[in-house]
C-alpha positions in Angstrom: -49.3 44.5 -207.4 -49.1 48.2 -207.6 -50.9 50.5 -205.4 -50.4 53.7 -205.8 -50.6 56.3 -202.2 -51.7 59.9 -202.5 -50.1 62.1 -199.3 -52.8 63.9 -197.1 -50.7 67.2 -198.0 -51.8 65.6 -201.8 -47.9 67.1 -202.4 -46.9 63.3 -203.0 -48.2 60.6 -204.8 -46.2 57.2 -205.7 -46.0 53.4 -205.0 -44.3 52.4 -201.5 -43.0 49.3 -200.5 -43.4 50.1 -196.9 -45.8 51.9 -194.6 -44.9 52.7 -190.5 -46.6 54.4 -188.1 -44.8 56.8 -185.8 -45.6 58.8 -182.7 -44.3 61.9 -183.0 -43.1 64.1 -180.7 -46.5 65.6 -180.0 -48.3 62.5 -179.3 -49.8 62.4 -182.6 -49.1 59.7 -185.1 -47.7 59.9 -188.4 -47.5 57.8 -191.5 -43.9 57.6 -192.9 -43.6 55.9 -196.0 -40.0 54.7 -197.8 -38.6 58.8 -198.4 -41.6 60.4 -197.7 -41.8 61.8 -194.1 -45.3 62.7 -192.6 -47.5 61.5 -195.7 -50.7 61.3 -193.3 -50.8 62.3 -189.5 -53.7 61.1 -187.1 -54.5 62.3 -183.6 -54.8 58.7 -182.3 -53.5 55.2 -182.8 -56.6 54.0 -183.0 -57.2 56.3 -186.4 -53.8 55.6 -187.8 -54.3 51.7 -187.3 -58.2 52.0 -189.0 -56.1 54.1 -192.0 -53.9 51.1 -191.8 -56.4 48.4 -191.9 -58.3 50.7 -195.2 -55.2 50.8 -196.9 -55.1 46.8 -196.7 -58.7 46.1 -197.5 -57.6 48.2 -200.6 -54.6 45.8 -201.4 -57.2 42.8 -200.9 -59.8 44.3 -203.2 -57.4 44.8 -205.6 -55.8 41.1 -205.5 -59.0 39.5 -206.0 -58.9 40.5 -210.1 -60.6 44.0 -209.6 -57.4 45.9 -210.6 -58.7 45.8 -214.5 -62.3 47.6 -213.4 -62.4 51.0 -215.1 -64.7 54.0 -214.4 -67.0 56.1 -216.4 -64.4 57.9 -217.7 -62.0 54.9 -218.8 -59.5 54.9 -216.0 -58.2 52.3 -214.2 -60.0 51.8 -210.4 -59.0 51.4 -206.9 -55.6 51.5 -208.0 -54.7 54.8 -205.7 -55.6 55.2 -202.1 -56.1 58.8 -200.9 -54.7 59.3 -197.3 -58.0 60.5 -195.4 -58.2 63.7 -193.9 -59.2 63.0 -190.3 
């Protein structure tokens, strides 16, 4: 399954094989992904764990045969997930 991530910064976009959460220094927490450092930072756990759970409800979606859907334009759907702002 491929699932691509876009960085909050938007500076990064790839496939990851892994996802942590980390609080940094600051009490903040911040979404480290395989090389990429800080690809999404939330002011609470809380957040960071409801990004979390989006980002799986996005792998689930796409393991139930919806990774072929295409949009108006012809492009493959739900196959990138855009770190939320906030």
């Amino acid at each position: 399954m491929d699932l691509w991530i876009r960085s909050q910064d938007k500076m990064a976009l790839s496939k990851y094989d892994l996802l942590i959460v980390e609080k940094t220094s600051n009490g903040e927490y911040m979404f480290i992904a395989d090389h990429y450092k800080n690809f999404g930072t939330y002011k609470t756990k809380e957040r960071a764990l409801e990004v979390l759970d989006e980002i799986e409800e996005h792998l689930d979606y796409l393991n139930i045969g919806n990774i072929n859907r295409v949009d108006e334009k012809g492009f493959r759907v739900s196959t990138i997930y855009n770190m939320p702002e906030e």
